[in-house]
LUMTORKOL-384063 format. One record per residue (C-alpha): z, y, x; residue in three letters. Coordinates in steps of 0.25 Angstrom, whole numbers, padded with zeros to 4 digits, always signed. Example, Ala and Ser with C-alpha at 12.3 -4.5 7.8 and 13.67 -1.06 7.14 Angstrom:
+0031-0018+0049Ala +0029-0004+0055Ser 
//
This chain:
+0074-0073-0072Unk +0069-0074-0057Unk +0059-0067-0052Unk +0045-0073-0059Unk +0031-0073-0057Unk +0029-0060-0062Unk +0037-0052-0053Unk +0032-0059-0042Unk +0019-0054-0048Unk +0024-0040-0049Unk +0029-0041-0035Unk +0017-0045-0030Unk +0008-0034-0037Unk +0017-0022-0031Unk +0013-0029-0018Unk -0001-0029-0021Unk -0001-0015-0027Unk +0006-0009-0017Unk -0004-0014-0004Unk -0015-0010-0013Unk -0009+0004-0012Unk -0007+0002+0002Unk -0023-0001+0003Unk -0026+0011-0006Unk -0019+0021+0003Unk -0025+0017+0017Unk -0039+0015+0011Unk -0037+0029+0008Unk -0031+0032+0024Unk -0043+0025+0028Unk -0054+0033+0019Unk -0046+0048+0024Unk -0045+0042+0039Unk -0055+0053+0044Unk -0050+0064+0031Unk -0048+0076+0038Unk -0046+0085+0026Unk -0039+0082+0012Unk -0036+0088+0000Unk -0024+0096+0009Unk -0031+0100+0020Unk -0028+0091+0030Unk -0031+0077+0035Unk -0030+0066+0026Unk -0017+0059+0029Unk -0013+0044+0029Unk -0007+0039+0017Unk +0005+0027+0016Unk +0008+0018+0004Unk +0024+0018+0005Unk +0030+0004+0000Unk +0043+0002-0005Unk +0049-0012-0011Unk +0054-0010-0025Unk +0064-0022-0028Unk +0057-0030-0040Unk +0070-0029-0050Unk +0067-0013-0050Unk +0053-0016-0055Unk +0054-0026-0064Unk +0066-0026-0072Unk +0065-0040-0078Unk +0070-0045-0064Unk +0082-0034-0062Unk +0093-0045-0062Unk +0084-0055-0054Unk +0094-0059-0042Unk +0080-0064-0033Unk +0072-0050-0040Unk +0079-0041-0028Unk +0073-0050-0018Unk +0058-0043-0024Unk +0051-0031-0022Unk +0040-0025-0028Unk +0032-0016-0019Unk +0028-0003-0022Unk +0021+0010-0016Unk +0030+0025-0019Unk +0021+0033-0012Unk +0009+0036-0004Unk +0014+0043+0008Unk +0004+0052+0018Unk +0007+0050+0032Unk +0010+0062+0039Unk +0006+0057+0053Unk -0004+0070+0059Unk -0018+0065+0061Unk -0026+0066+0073Unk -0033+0078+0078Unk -0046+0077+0085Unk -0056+0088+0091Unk -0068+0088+0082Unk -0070+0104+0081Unk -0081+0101+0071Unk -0076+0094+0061Unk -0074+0103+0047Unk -0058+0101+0048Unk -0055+0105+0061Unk -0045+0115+0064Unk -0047+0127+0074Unk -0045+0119+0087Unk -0056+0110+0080Unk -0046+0097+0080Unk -0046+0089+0066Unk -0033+0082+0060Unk -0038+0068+0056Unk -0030+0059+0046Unk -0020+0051+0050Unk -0025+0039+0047Unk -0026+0028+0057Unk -0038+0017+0052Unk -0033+0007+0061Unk -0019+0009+0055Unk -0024+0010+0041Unk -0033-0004+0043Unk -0020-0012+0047Unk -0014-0006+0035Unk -0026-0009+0025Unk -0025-0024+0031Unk -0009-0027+0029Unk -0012-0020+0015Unk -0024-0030+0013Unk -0015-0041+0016Unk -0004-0039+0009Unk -0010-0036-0004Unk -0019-0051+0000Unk -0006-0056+0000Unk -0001-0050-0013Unk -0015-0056-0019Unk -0010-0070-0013Unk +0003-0068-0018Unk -0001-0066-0031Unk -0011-0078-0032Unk +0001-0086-0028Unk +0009-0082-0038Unk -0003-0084-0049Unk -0005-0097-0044Unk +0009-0101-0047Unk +0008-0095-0060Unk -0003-0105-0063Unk +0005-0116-0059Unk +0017-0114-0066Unk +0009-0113-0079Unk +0001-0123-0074Unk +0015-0133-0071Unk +0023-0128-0087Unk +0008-0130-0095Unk 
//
Protein backbone atom coordinates (compact mmCIF):
# COMPACT_ATOMS: atom_id res chain seq x y z
CA UNK A 1 0.00 0.00 0.00
CA UNK A 2 1.51 3.70 -1.11
CA UNK A 3 1.36 6.29 0.74
CA UNK A 4 -2.79 7.54 1.26
CA UNK A 5 -4.64 10.35 2.21
CA UNK A 6 -4.27 9.71 5.65
CA UNK A 7 -0.79 10.00 6.04
CA UNK A 8 -0.77 12.78 4.11
CA UNK A 9 -3.09 14.03 6.54
CA UNK A 10 -0.93 13.01 9.50
CA UNK A 11 2.02 14.70 7.69
CA UNK A 12 0.39 17.66 7.48
CA UNK A 13 -0.96 17.79 11.13
CA UNK A 14 2.75 17.41 12.50
CA UNK A 15 3.32 20.43 10.42
CA UNK A 16 0.48 22.32 11.84
CA UNK A 17 1.12 21.27 15.44
CA UNK A 18 4.59 21.81 15.23
CA UNK A 19 4.37 25.87 13.84
CA UNK A 20 1.65 26.24 16.56
CA UNK A 21 4.44 25.39 19.05
CA UNK A 22 6.64 27.52 17.40
CA UNK A 23 3.95 30.55 17.77
CA UNK A 24 3.26 29.56 21.42
CA UNK A 25 6.96 29.84 22.34
CA UNK A 26 7.76 33.40 20.84
CA UNK A 27 4.29 34.84 22.06
CA UNK A 28 5.75 34.03 25.36
CA UNK A 29 9.42 35.77 24.20
CA UNK A 30 7.31 38.54 23.40
CA UNK A 31 5.06 38.85 26.77
CA UNK A 32 8.84 38.48 29.06
CA UNK A 33 10.52 40.97 26.32
CA UNK A 34 10.97 43.66 29.33
CA UNK A 35 11.03 40.48 32.19
CA UNK A 36 13.82 41.41 34.25
CA UNK A 37 13.16 38.81 37.13
CA UNK A 38 11.93 35.11 36.84
CA UNK A 39 11.30 32.29 39.06
CA UNK A 40 15.46 31.97 38.98
CA UNK A 41 16.35 35.15 39.72
CA UNK A 42 17.48 36.58 36.59
CA UNK A 43 16.15 37.98 33.35
CA UNK A 44 13.85 36.06 31.45
CA UNK A 45 15.64 34.25 28.70
CA UNK A 46 14.47 33.63 25.05
CA UNK A 47 13.21 30.34 24.40
CA UNK A 48 13.45 28.13 20.74
CA UNK A 49 11.19 25.32 19.64
CA UNK A 50 13.87 22.90 18.05
CA UNK A 51 12.52 20.85 14.99
CA UNK A 52 13.69 17.72 13.97
CA UNK A 53 12.21 15.55 10.78
CA UNK A 54 11.04 12.32 11.93
CA UNK A 55 10.85 9.71 8.65
CA UNK A 56 7.08 8.85 8.36
CA UNK A 57 7.63 4.91 8.33
CA UNK A 58 8.99 5.26 12.18
CA UNK A 59 5.61 7.04 13.01
CA UNK A 60 3.31 5.01 11.38
CA UNK A 61 4.01 1.57 10.91
CA UNK A 62 1.43 0.65 8.51
CA UNK A 63 3.73 2.22 5.76
CA UNK A 64 7.16 0.59 7.13
CA UNK A 65 7.68 -1.35 3.86
CA UNK A 66 6.32 1.66 1.80
CA UNK A 67 9.29 2.12 -0.97
CA UNK A 68 7.93 6.09 -1.52
CA UNK A 69 7.08 6.27 2.60
CA UNK A 70 11.27 7.29 3.20
CA UNK A 71 10.81 10.05 0.92
CA UNK A 72 8.12 11.51 3.99
CA UNK A 73 8.56 13.13 7.17
CA UNK A 74 6.58 14.12 9.78
CA UNK A 75 7.70 17.12 11.91
CA UNK A 76 8.11 17.11 15.32
CA UNK A 77 9.27 19.44 18.21
CA UNK A 78 11.96 17.47 21.18
CA UNK A 79 12.44 20.19 22.98
CA UNK A 80 12.01 23.90 24.02
CA UNK A 81 15.64 25.16 24.39
CA UNK A 82 16.54 28.59 26.38
CA UNK A 83 19.04 30.72 24.55
CA UNK A 84 21.68 31.43 26.40
CA UNK A 85 22.73 34.77 24.61
CA UNK A 86 23.61 37.55 27.75
CA UNK A 87 20.99 40.33 27.69
CA UNK A 88 21.54 43.74 27.45
CA UNK A 89 22.65 45.87 30.33
CA UNK A 90 21.38 49.54 30.73
CA UNK A 91 21.98 52.31 33.38
CA UNK A 92 18.70 52.74 35.17
CA UNK A 93 19.92 52.88 38.99
CA UNK A 94 16.32 52.99 40.00
CA UNK A 95 14.71 50.25 38.68
CA UNK A 96 14.11 47.49 41.59
CA UNK A 97 16.51 44.87 39.76
CA UNK A 98 19.47 46.81 39.60
CA UNK A 99 22.63 45.60 40.73
CA UNK A 100 25.27 47.71 42.70
CA UNK A 101 26.60 49.80 39.91
CA UNK A 102 22.73 50.37 39.12
CA UNK A 103 22.88 48.65 35.67
CA UNK A 104 19.81 46.08 34.88
CA UNK A 105 20.37 42.65 32.67
CA UNK A 106 17.30 42.84 30.26
CA UNK A 107 16.13 39.64 28.36
CA UNK A 108 17.37 38.69 25.51
CA UNK A 109 14.75 38.89 23.51
CA UNK A 110 14.77 40.85 20.27
CA UNK A 111 11.10 42.01 19.18
CA UNK A 112 11.96 42.84 15.84
CA UNK A 113 13.52 39.36 15.56
CA UNK A 114 10.70 37.58 17.41
CA UNK A 115 7.99 39.48 14.90
CA UNK A 116 9.76 37.96 11.74
CA UNK A 117 9.56 34.70 13.50
CA UNK A 118 5.83 35.09 14.59
CA UNK A 119 5.14 35.84 10.72
CA UNK A 120 7.03 32.74 8.85
CA UNK A 121 5.36 30.80 11.79
CA UNK A 122 2.00 32.45 10.69
CA UNK A 123 2.51 31.42 7.22
CA UNK A 124 3.66 28.18 7.42
CA UNK A 125 1.03 27.03 9.58
CA UNK A 126 -1.55 29.18 6.59
CA UNK A 127 -0.07 27.01 4.40
CA UNK A 128 -0.38 23.77 6.37
CA UNK A 129 -4.50 25.09 6.74
CA UNK A 130 -4.14 25.22 2.64
CA UNK A 131 -2.58 22.04 2.46
CA UNK A 132 -5.19 20.41 4.18
CA UNK A 133 -8.24 21.96 2.56
CA UNK A 134 -6.57 20.60 -0.66
CA UNK A 135 -6.42 17.43 0.32
CA UNK A 136 -10.27 17.54 1.82
CA UNK A 137 -11.22 18.75 -1.34
CA UNK A 138 -9.89 15.86 -3.14
CA UNK A 139 -11.32 13.58 -0.84
CA UNK A 140 -14.68 14.95 -1.89
CA UNK A 141 -14.07 14.34 -5.28
CA UNK A 142 -12.93 10.92 -5.32
CA UNK A 143 -16.10 10.06 -3.20
CA UNK A 144 -17.76 12.33 -5.31
CA UNK A 145 -16.18 10.23 -8.79
CA UNK A 146 -16.74 6.19 -7.11
CA UNK A 147 -20.58 7.30 -5.79
Amino acid sequence: MSMDFMSAMEITASGLGAERMRMNVVASNLANARTTRTADGGPYQRMDAVFRAVPAAERMQLHAQDPTARFAYLVEVPEIRQDGTPGERVYDPGHPDADGEGYVTLPNVNVVSEMVNMITASRAYEAGVTVMDTLRTMARSAISIGG
